[in-house]
N, C-alpha and C positions, 0 to 999 in steps of 0.2 A: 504494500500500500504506500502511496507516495505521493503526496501535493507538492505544487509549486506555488505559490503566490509574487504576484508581480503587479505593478501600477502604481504605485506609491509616489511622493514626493515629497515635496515643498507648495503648500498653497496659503493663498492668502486666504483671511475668516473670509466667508460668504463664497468661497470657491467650490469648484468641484473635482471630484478623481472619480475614476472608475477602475477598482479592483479586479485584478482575473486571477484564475483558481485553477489550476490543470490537476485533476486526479486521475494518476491511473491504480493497477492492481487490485483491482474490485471491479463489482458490477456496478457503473456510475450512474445508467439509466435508473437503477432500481434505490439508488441512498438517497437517502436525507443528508441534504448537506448544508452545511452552518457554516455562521462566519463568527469570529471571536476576537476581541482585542485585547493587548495588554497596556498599559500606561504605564510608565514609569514611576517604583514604588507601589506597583498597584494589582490586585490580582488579575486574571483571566477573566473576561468577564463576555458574555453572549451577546452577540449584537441581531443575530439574523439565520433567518432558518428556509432552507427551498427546496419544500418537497419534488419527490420525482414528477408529478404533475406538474410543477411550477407554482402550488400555490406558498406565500410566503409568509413569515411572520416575522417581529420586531421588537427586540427590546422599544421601552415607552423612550428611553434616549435620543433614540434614532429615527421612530415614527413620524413618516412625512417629510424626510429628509433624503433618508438611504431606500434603496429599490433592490431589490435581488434578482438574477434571472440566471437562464442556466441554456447551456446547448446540451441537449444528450447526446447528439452525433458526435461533435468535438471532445467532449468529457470537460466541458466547461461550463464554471460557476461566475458569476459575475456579481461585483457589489457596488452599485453607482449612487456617489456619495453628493450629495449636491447640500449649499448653505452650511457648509461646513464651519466647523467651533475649534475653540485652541482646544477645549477639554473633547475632542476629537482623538487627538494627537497621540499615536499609540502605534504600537504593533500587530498590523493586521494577519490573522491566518482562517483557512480554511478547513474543513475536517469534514469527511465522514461522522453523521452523527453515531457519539458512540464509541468511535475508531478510539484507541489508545497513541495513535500516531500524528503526529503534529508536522507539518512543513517547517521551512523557516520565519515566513512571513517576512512582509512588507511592510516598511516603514510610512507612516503618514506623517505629518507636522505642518499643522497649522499657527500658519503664525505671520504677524505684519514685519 
């Protein structure tokens, strides 16, 4: 099992990113697949969840802001972050819900 995440940067508040999530070593069509961030000092914390159907759900954080989607052909996961906040600013990754395996993650950082 094995994620890549990529899309990260430097944005200004009120900006946007869009995250991508390559998983392979599993059946991608058929998982639940989440996004999670970490902050600096701070725990792991659930940001976003896309079912195999595509439907999606939100931590209240990120509600109205971040969108999820996913290709099942590619085995890709997507998190499109828009109106972004400095308490944004974290280490983004993706998983298999469930998986015990963690990619590296992608750096965000918003800031003026």
């Amino acid at each position: 099992v094995h994620f890549v995440e990529s899309g990260g940067g430097l944005v200004q508040p009120g900006g946007s990113l869009r995250l991508s999530c390559a998983g392979s070593g599993f059946s991608f069509s058929d998982a639940i697949m989440t996004w999670h961030r970490q902050a600096p000092g701070k725990a792991r914390e659930w940001v976003a969840t896309v079912a195999p159907g595509g439907a999606t759900f939100y931590a209240d954080s990120v509600l109205g802001r971040f969108t999820g989607s996913r290709d099942n052909d590619q085995n890709m996961v997507y998190l499109q972050m828009n109106s972004l906040k400095p308490e944004d600013t974290a280490v983004y990754y993706c998983q298999e819900c469930g998986s015990p395996t963690w990619g590296q993650g992608t750096q965000v950082t918003v800031s003026s």
